[in-house]
C-alpha positions as CSV (number, residue, x, y, z in Angstrom):
1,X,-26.8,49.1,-22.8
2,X,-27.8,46.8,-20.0
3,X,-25.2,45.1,-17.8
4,X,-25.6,40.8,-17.9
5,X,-27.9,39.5,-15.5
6,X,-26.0,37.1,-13.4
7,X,-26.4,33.6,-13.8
8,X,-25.6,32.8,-10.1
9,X,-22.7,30.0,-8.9
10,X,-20.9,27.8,-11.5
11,X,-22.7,24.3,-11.4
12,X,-20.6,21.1,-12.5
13,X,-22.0,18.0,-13.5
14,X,-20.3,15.1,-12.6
15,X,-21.5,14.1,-16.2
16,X,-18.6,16.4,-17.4
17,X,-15.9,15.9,-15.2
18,X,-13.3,13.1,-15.3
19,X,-15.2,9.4,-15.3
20,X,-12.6,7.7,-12.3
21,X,-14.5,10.7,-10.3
22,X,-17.5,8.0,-10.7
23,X,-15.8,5.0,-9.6
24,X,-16.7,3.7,-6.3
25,X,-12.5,2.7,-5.9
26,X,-11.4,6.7,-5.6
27,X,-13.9,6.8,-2.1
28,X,-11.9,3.9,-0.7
29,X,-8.7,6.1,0.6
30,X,-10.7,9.0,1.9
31,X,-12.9,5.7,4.2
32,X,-9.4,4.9,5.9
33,X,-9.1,8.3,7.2
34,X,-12.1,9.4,8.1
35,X,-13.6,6.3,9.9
36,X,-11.8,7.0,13.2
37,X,-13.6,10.0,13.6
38,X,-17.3,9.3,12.2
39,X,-17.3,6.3,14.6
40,X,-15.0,7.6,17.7
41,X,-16.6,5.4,19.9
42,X,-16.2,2.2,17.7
43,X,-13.1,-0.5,17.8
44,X,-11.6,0.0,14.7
45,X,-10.7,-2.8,12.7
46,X,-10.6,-1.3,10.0
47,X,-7.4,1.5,8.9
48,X,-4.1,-0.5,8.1
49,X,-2.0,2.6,10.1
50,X,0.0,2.3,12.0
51,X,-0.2,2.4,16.2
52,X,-0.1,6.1,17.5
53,X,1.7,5.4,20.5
54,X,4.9,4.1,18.8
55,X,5.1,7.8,17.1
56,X,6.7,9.9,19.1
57,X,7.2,13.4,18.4
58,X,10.9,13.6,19.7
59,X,12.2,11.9,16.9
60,X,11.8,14.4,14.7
61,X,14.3,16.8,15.9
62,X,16.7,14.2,16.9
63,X,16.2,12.9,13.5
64,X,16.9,16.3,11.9
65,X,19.5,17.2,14.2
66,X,21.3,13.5,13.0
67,X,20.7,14.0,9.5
68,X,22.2,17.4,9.6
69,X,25.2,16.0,11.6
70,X,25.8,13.7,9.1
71,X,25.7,16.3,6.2
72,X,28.5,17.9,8.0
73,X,30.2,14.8,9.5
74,X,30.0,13.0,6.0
75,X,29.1,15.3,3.4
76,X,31.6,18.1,4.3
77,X,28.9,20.9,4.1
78,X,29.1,24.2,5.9
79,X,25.8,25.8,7.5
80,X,24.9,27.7,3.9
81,X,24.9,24.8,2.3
82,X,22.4,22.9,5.0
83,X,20.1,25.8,5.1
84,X,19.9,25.7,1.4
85,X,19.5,22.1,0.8
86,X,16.7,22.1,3.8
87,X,14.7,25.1,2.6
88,X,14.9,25.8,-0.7
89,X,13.5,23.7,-3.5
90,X,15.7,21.0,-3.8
91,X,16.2,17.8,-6.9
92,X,13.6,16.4,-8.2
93,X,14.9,12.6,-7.5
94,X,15.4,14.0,-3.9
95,X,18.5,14.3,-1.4
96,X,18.3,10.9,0.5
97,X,18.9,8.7,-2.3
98,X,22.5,7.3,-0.8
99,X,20.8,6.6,2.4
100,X,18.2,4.8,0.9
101,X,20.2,2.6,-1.6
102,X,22.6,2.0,1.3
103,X,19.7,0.9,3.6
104,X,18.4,-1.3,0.9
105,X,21.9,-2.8,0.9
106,X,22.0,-3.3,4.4
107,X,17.8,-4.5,4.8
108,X,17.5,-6.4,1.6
109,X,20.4,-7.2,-0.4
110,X,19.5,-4.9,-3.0
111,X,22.2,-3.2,-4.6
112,X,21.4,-0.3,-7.0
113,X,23.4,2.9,-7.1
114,X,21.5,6.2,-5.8
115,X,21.2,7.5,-9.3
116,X,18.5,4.5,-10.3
117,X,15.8,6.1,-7.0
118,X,13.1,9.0,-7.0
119,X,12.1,9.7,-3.7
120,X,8.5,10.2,-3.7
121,X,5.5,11.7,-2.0
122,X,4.5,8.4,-0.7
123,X,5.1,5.0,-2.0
124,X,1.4,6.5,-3.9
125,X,3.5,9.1,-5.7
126,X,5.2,6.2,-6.7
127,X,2.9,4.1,-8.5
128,X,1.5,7.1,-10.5
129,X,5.0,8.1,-12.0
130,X,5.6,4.2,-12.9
131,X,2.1,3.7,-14.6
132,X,2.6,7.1,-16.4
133,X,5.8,6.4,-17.7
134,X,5.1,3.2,-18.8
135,X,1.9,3.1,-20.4
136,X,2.1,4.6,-23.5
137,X,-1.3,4.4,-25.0
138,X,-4.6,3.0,-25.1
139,X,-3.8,-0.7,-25.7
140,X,-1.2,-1.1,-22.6
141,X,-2.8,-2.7,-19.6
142,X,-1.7,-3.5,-16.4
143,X,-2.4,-7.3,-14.5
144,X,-2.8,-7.0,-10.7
145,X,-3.5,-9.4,-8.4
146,X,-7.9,-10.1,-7.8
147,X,-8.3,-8.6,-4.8
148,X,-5.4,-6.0,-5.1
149,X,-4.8,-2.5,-3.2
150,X,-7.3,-0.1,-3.7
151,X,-4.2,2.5,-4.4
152,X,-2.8,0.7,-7.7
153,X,-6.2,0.5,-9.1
154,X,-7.5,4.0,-8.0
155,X,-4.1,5.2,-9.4
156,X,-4.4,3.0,-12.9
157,X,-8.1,4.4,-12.9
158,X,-7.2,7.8,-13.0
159,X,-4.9,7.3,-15.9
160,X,-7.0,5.6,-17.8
161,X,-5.3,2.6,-17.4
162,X,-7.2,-0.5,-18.1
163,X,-6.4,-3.3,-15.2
164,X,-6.7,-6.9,-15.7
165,X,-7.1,-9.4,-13.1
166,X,-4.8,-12.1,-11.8
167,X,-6.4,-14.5,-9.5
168,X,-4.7,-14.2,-5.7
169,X,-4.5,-17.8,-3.8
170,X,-3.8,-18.9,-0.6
171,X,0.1,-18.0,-1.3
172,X,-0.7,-15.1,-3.6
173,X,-0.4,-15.3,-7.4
174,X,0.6,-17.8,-9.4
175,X,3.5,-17.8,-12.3
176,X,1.4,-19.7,-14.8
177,X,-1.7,-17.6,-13.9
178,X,0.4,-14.9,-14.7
179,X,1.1,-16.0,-18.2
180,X,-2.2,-17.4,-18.9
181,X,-3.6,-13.6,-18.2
182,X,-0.6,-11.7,-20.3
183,X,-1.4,-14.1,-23.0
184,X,-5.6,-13.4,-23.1
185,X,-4.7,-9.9,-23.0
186,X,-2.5,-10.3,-25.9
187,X,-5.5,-12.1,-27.6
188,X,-8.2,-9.4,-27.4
189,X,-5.2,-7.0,-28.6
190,X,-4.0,-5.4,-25.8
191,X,-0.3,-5.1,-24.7
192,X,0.3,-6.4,-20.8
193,X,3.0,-3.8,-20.0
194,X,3.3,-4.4,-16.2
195,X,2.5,-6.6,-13.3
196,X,1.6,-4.9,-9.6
197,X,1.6,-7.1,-6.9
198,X,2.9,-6.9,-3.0
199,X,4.7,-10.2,-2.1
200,X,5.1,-9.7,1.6
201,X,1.7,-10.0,3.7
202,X,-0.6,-8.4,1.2
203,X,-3.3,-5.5,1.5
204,X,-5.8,-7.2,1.6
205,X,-5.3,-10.1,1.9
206,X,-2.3,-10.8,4.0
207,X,-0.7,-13.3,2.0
208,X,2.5,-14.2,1.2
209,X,4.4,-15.6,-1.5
210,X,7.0,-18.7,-1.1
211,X,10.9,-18.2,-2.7
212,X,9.7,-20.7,-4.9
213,X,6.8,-18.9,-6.7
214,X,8.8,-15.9,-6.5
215,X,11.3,-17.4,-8.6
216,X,9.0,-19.5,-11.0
217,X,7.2,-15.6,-11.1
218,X,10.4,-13.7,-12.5
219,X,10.7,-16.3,-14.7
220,X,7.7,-16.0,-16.2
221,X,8.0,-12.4,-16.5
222,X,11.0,-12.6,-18.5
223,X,9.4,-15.1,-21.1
224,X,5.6,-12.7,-21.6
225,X,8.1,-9.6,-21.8
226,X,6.5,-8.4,-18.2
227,X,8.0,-5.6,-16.2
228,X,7.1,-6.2,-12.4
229,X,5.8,-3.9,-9.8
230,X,7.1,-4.9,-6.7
231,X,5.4,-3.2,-3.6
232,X,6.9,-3.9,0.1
233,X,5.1,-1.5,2.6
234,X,5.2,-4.7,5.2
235,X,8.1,-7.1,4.5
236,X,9.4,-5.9,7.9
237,X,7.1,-7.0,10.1
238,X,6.7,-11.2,10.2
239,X,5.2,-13.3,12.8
240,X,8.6,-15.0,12.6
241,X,11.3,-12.2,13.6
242,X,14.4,-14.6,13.0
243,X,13.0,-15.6,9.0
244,X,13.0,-13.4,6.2
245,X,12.5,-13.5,2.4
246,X,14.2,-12.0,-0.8
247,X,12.2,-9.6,-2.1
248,X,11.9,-9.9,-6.1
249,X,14.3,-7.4,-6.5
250,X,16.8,-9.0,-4.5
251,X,16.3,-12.2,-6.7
252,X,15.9,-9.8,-10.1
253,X,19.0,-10.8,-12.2
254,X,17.3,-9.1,-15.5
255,X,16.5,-5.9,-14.2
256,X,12.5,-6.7,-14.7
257,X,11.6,-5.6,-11.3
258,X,10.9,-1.7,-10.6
259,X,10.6,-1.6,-7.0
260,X,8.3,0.7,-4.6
261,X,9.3,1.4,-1.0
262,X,7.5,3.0,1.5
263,X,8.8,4.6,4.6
264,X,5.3,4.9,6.1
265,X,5.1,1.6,8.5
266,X,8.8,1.8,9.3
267,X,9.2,5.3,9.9
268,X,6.2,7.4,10.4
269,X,3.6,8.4,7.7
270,X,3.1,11.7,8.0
271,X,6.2,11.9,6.7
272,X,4.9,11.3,3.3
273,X,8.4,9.5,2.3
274,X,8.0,6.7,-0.8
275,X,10.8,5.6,-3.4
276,X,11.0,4.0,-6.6
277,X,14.0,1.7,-8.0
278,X,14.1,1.9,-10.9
279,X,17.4,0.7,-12.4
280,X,16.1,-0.3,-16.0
281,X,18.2,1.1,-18.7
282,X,16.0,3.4,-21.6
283,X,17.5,3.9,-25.1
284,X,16.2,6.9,-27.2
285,X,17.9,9.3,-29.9
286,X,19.7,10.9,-26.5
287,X,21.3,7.4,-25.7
288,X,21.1,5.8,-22.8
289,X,19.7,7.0,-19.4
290,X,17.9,4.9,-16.4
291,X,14.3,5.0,-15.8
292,X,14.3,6.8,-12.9
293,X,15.7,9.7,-15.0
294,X,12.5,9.1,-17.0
295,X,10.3,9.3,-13.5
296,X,12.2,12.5,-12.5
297,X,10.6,13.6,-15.7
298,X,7.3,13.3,-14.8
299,X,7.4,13.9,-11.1
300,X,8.9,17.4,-12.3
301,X,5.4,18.4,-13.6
302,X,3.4,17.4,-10.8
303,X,5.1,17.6,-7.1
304,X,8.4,19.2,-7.9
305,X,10.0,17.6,-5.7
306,X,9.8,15.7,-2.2
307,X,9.6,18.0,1.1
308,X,13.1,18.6,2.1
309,X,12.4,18.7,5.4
310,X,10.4,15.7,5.4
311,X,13.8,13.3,3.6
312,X,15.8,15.0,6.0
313,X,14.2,13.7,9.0
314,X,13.7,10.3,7.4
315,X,17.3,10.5,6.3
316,X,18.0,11.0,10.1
317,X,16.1,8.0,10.9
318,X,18.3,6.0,8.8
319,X,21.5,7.3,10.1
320,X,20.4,6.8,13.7
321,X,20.2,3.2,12.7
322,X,23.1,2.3,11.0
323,X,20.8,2.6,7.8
324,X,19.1,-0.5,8.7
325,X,15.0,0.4,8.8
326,X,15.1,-3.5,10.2
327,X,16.7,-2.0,13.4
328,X,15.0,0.9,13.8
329,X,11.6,-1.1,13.1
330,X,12.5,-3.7,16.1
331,X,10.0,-2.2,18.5
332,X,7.0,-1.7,16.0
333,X,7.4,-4.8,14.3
334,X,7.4,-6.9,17.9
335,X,4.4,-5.0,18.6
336,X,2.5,-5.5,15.0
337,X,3.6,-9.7,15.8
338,X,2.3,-9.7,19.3
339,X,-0.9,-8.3,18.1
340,X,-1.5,-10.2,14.8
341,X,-0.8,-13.3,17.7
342,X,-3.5,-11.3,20.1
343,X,-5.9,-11.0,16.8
344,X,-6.1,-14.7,15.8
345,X,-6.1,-16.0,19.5
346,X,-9.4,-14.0,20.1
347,X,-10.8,-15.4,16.7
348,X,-10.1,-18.8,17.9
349,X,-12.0,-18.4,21.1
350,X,-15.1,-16.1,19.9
351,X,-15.7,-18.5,17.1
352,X,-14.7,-22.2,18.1
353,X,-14.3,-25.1,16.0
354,X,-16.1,-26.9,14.8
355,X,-19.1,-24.3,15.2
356,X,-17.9,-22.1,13.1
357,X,-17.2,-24.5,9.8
358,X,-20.7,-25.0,10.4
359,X,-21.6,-20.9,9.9
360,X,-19.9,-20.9,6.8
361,X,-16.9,-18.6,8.5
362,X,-13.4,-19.4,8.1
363,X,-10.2,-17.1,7.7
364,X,-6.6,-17.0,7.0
365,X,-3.4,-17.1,9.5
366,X,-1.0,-14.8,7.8
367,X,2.6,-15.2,8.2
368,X,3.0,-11.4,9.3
369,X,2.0,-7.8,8.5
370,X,-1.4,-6.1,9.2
371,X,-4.3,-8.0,7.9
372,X,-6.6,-11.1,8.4
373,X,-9.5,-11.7,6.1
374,X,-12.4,-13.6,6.9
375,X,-15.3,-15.2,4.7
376,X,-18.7,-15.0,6.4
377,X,-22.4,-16.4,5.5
378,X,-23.6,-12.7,4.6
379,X,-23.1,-9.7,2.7
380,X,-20.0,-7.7,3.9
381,X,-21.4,-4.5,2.7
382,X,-21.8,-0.7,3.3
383,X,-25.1,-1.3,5.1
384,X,-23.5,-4.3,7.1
385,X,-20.6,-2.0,8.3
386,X,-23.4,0.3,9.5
387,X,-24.8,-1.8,11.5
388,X,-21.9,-3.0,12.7
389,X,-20.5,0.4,14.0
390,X,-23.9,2.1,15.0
391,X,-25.3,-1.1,16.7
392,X,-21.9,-3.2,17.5
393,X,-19.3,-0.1,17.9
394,X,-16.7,-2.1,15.4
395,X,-15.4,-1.2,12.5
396,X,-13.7,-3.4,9.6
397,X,-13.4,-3.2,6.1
398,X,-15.5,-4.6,3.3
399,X,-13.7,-6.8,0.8
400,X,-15.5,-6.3,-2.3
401,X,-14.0,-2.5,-3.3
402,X,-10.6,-4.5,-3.9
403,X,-11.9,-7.2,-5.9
404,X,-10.9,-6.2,-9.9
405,X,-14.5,-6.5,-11.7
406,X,-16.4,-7.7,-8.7
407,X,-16.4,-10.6,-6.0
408,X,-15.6,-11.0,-2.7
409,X,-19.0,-9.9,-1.2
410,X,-19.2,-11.8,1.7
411,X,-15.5,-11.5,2.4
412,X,-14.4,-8.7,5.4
413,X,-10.8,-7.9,6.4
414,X,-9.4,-7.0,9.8
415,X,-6.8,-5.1,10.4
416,X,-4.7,-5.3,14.0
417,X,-1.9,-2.8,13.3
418,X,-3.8,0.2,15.1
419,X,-6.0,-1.3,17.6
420,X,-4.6,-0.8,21.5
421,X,-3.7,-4.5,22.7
422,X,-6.4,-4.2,25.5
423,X,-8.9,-3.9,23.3
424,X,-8.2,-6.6,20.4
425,X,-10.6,-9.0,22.7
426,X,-13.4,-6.8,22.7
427,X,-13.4,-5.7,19.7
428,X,-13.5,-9.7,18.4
429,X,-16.5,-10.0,21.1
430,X,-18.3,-7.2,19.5
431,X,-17.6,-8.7,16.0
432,X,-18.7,-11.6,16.5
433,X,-22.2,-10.5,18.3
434,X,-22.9,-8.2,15.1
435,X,-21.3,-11.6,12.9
436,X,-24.0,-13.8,15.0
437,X,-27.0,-11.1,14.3
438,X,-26.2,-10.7,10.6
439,X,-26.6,-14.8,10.1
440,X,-30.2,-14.2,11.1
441,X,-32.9,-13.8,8.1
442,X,-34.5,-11.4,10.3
443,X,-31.8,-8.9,10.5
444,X,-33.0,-5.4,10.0
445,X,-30.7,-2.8,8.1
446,X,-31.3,0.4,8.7
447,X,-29.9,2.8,6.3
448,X,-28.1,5.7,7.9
449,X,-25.0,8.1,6.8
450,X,-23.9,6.2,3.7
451,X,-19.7,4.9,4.3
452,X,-18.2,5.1,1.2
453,X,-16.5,1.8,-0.3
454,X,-13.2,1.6,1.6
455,X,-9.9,0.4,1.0
């Protein structure tokens, strides 16, 4: 008997593996973090992180030590108890969930007992559990603002999830929009389940919506039957520090709004610390539960639960603060303003009016957050950021990759959250030397080391 002649090393195609693996969205994440380091010499437009030198290191063990003061302080444990709440697996919903519903009290009005959040691995975490729980079968869709974050649609992607598009103005998406897009996918059979959008100084786009079209939006919702998604990574940080909006779930007096927070600009993100209110009550043969009993469920099968560790220090955070994240923000949201000011100045100057009209470039003045995006007179592509980076040594981000069925080609977005101040000059100088070389017909392209779409 002979022995089986080996074959040599497994060989996938890509044929055969899952079809999202194909879709130029899933590169966009892996982009954010690895352009820093593919082009370390570059100004970097282009990551919507936050600024390294507001993380300090320290704050972790104070955090912990605070958090752990308090469990005893306020929570009556002994020392067993700590260690076993710290280091052993822990619930699934996580053990911060009073702090965070208190903060939310304290930030935003919200008011939802601890029992309706899941703390998450990221606000990311988040948006898979919502979209798994809610989705229920081939014909549910979700609408999303056109352009939208690459992170709802890589996650809607990879749950086969179809998407359909909302179109995004100059104050973010409108109510009848809205209902004129659940009603065409209620035409061609489909069931519009859910609507994802961030009010508060959008990725990409930076926009922002007005109280008005926030209320005029739950209202719609309630008449197409629409749950909403409401994402608020960068309500915090407004060019405006005195002025503030409700967030739909402050105004939510229906329950409609499931609500995903993210503790990654506030706090730190290597954290990894999201949340999800959800306060919506589910009936089945059971009775009645919440649906963030439901997303326990699934977040059960997939990351267990949240890193102890990781909510305790967070948890720290907000007890250091009063559980206010607005306080505890106050330094990096004065920096994010001053630099958002320091980012439109230097447009201003390196492309004057009424020169620029002229070229076909224009952009927006957002209220707050991280982002400005620009329309130019060429394509904002892969082999454009290229060029840019070998040639110009800046890096921004291509529009089109957010852009639900295509568009935005010759639309770019900047991003000032991680850029040192000193540099937010020349890095506009560079910009607008590659922007002013791309106009010409002449411009060579070179292809080098392809950058994947990015987000």
């Amino acid at each position: 008997m002979t022995s089986p002649t080996p074959a040599g090393d497994a060989v996938l195609r890509i044929e055969d593996l899952h079809g999202s693996l194909r879709d130029p969205v899933l590169d966009a994440m892996n982009f954010l973090n690895e352009v820093v380091s593919r082009y370390p010499e570059a100004i970097s437009f282009a990551p919507g992180r936050p600024y390294d030198p507001l993380l300090d290191p320290a704050v972790i063990t104070d955090c912990l030590t605070a958090y752990t003061d308090h469990l005893r302080r306020d929570g009556g444990l002994g020392e067993p108890q700590i260690s076993t709440l710290l280091m052993q697996y822990g619930p699934t919903a996580g053990i911060i969930r009073e702090p965070i519903a208190r903060s939310l009290a304290e930030d935003e009005g919200i008011d939802v007992p601890p029992e309706a959040i899941v703390v998450t691995v990221g606000a990311q975490e988040g948006m898979l559990l919502v979209l798994r729980a809610l989705c229920a079968g081939p014909d549910d869709v979700l609408l999303a603002p056109s352009p939208c974050y690459v992170g709802i649609s890589g996650a809607a992607r990879l749950l086969d999830i179809p998407l359909f598009p909302v179109p995004e103005g100059e104050h973010g998406i409108d109510a009848a929009d809205v209902a004129a897009a659940a009603r065409r996918a209620r035409a061609q059979g489909l069931r519009p389940r859910a609507l994802y959008l961030v009010p508060d100084f959008a990725n990409p786009s930076g926009v922002c919506m007005t109280v008005p079209a926030r209320r005029e939006l739950l209202a719609a919702a309630g008449e197409e039957g629409l749950l909403i998604l409401e994402d608020n990574p960068y309500g915090m940080f407004r060019a405006d520090a005195e002025s503030t909006r409700p967030t739909l779930k402050a105004l939510d007096t229906d329950r409609r709004v499931i609500y995903l927070g993210s503790l990654a600009k506030t706090g730190f993100p290597g954290a990894r610390i999201g949340y999800v209110v959800a306060d919506q009550r589910v009936e089945g043969p059971g009775g009645s539960t919440l649906l963030a009993d439901q997303l326990a469920k699934v977040k059960s099968m997939t990351t267990v639960n949240t890193p102890a560790l990781s909510q305790a220090v967070i948890g720290g955070l907000l007890v250091r603060h009063g559980f206010r994240m607005r306080t505890a923000s106050l330094a990096a949201a004065a920096f994010y303003r001053e630099n958002m000011a320091r980012l439109l100045d230097a447009l201003d100057r390196h492309f004057p009016e009424p020169e620029r009209t002229a070229r076909g470039i224009d952009w927006n003045r957002p209220e707050g957050g991280f982002f400005v995006v620009l329309s130019v007179p060429f394509d904002a592509d892969e082999r454009a950021l290229e060029r840019s980076a070998g040639r110009h040594q800046v890096l921004w981000t291509p529009m089109s990759p957010f852009y639900i069925g295509g568009g935005g080609v010759r639309r770019l977005r900047l991003s000032c959250s991680a850029v040192p101040p000193e540099l937010v000059d020349e890095g506009v100088r560079r910009f607008a030397e590659f922007v002013a070389e791309s106009e010409s017909p002449a411009v060579h392209h070179p292809v080098a080391t392809s950058i994947s779409a990015v987000g």
